[in-house]
C-alpha positions, 0 to 999 in steps of 0.5 A: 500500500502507498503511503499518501503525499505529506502536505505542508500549507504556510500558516500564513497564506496557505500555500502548500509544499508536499512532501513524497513519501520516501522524501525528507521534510526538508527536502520539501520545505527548502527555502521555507522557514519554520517556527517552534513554539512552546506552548506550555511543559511539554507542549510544541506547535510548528509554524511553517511559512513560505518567506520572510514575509509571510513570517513577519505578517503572522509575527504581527498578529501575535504582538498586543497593538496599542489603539490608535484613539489611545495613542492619539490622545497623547497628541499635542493641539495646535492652537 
């Protein structure tokens, strides 16, 4: 019996690299960049993305972003 394709999708936009069987994951993910996350003891996620840009667009959503009509309120008026 034939062992399916493994699929990787960039978990910022979707794109998706497969892997044959028999092939090496990184093989298949060369060029891409990987993020080992720890979640808690014991506890890993991975993050695959296709570029540094992916990368940087998910890194954005993950830090707490101060709003706008707060940082606007230390604004000095003109007179």
């Amino acid at each position: 019996m034939r062992k399916p394709n493994t699929h990787f999708a960039c978990h910022s936009c979707g794109r998706v690299a497969e892997c044959a069987p028999g092939e090496m994951p990184c093989e298949a993910l060369q060029g891409w960049l990987t993020v080992s996350y720890w979640e808690g003891p014991g506890v890993v996620e991975y993050y695959n993305f296709c570029s540094f840009s992916c990368l940087e667009s998910w890194a954005d959503t993950q830090v707490p972003r101060v709003p706008d009509v707060f940082l606007d309120s230390f604004k000095e008026e003109k007179s």
